[in-house]
C-alpha positions as CSV (number, residue, x, y, z in Angstrom):
1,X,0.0,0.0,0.0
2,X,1.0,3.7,-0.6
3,X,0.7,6.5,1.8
4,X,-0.2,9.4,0.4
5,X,0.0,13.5,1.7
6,X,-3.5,15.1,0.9
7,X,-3.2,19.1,-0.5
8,X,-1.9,19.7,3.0
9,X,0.5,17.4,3.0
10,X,-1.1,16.7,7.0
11,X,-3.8,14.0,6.5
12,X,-2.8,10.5,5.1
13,X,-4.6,8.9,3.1
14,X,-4.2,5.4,1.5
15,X,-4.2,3.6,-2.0
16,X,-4.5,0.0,-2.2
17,X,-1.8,-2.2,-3.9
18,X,-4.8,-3.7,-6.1
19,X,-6.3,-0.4,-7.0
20,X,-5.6,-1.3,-10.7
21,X,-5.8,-5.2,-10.4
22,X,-7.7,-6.5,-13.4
23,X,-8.2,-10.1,-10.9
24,X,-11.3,-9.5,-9.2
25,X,-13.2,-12.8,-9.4
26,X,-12.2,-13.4,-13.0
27,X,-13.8,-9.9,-14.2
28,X,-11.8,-6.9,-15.1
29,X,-12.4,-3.8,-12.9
30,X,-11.8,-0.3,-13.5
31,X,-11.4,1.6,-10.3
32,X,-10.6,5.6,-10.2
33,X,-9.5,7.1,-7.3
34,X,-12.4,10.2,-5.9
35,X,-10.7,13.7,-6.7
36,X,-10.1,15.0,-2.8
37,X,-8.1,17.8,-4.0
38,X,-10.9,20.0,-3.7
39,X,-12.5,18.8,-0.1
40,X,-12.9,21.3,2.8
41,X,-13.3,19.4,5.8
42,X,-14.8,22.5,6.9
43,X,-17.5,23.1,4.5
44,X,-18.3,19.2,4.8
45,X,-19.4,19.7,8.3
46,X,-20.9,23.5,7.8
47,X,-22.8,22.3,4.8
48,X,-24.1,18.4,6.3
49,X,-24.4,20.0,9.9
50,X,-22.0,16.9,10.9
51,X,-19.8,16.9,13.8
52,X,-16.6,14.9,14.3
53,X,-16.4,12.3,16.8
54,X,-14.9,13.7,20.0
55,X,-11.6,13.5,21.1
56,X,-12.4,12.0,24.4
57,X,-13.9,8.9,22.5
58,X,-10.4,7.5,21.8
59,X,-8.1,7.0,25.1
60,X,-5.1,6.6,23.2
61,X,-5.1,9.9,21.5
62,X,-2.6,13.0,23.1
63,X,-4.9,14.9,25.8
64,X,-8.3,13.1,25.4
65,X,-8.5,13.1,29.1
66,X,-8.8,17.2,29.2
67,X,-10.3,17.5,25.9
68,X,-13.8,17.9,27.2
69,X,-13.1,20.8,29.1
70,X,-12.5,22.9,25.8
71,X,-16.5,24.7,25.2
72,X,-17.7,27.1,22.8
73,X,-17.0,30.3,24.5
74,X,-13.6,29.9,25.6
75,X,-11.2,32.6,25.3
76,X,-7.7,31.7,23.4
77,X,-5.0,33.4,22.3
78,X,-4.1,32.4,18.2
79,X,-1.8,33.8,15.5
80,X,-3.2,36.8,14.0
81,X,-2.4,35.3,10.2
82,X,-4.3,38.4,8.6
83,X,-1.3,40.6,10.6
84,X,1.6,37.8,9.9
85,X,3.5,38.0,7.0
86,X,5.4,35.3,7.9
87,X,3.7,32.9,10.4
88,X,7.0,30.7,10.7
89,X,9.4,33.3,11.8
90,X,8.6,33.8,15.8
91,X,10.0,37.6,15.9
92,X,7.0,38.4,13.4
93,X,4.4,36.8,14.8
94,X,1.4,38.9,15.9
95,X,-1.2,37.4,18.4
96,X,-4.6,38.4,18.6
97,X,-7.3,37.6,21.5
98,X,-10.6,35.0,20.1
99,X,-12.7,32.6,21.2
100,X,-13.7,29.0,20.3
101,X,-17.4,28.9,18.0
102,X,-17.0,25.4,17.8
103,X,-14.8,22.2,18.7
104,X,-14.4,19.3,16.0
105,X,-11.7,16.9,17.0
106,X,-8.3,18.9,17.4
107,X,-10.0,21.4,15.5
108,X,-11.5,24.1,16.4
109,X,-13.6,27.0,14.6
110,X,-12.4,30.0,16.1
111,X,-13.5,34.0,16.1
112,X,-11.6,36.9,16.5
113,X,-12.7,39.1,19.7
114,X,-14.4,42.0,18.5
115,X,-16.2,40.8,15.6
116,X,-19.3,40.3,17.1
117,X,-21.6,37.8,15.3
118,X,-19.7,38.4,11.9
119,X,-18.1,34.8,10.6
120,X,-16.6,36.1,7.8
121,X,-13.5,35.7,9.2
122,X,-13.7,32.7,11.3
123,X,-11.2,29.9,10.6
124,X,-10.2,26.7,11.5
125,X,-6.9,26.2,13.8
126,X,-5.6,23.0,15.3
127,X,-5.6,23.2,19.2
128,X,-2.7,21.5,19.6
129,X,-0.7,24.2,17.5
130,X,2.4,25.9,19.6
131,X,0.5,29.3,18.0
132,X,-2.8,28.8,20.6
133,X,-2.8,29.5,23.7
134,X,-5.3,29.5,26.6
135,X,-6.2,32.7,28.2
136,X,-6.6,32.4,32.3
């Protein structure tokens, strides 16, 4: 089997080693690959009103223990990535205060403070990111 980077290059996904195997109970198969170059993971859940299976399901993932404590509401501090030109280089990096809308695995859909009920410039951000940081 292959392992193979998504657009990201951060979620895995794999091919099988028969994907193109013409021996499949004496009939030949044709089988294409879906085109996942163009999936948002989170437009899929904004548009099917789906939710992601909580961390605290799985005991062996990092943190699942804690993972329940994190709420809509709660205050964080993220990288400010309309202020960062360059979010890799740590003397540039401009912080900015927001709050979680919504938790979806290590994921979280977060909001700037001060923009009210405006989502235009919500964003996704992985909680476990050095750039987020708890306020409190």
């Amino acid at each position: 089997m292959l392992t193979t980077p998504d657009e990201t290059g951060s979620i895995p996904f794999v091919i099988p080693n028969n994907i193109n195997s013409s021996h499949t109970n004496g009939h030949t198969t044709s089988t294409t690959l879906p085109d996942t170059t163009t999936f948002n993971w989170g437009n899929y859940l904004k548009t099917t009103d789906s939710h992601a299976a909580p961390v605290s399901y799985f005991c062996h993932a990092p943190l699942y223990d804690m993972w329940s404590q994190l709420t809509s509401g709660m205050k964080l501090e993220v990288i400010n990535t309309d202020c960062s030109s360059n979010s890799n280089d740590t003397k540039e990096k401009v912080f900015w205060f927001a709050y979680i809308v919504r938790v979806e695995g290590y994921l979280a859909l977060v909001r700037y403070e001060g923009c009210g009920e405006d989502s235009s410039m919500d964003f996704w951000c992985n909680l476990c990111s050095k750039d987020v940081h708890c306020v409190g």
